[in-house]
C-alpha positions, -999 to +999 in steps of 0.1 A: +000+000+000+013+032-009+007+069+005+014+096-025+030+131-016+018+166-040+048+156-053+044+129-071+071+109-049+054+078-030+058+068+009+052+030+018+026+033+047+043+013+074+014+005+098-028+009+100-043+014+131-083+012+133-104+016+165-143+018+168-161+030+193-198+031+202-210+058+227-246+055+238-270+089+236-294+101+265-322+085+247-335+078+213-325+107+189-342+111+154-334+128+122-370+126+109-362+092+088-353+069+113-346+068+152-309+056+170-299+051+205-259+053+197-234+068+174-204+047+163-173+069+159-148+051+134-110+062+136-085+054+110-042+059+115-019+054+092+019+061+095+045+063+067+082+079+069+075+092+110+041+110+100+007+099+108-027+105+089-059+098+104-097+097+093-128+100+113-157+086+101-191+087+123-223+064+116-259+069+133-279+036+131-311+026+140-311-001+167-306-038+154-340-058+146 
């Protein structure tokens, strides 16, 4: 996997790190289309050359049938 610079030069990413969490809310929360009781906070690391770069991704899903 590579990691590419403005420069055209590329940077083999050296590790991934992912971690997930799940926080509960006070109590079911609705956007007018469906209803949740949790938000799940995705975080992505990767590190190439002694720099890291990072993502944050956050879902809202309705409870589980």
């Amino acid at each position: 996997m590579k990691m590419f610079r403005n420069s055209g030069d590329t940077i083999p990413i050296e590790r991934i790190e992912v971690s997930a969490y799940t926080i509960p809310t006070d109590g079911p929360e609705s956007d007018g289309t469906f209803t949740w009781e949790s938000t799940t906070i995705v975080v992505v690391e990767a590190h190439a050359a002694g720099l890291l770069g990072s993502v944050t991704a956050i879902r809202r899903l309705p409870p589980r049938a």
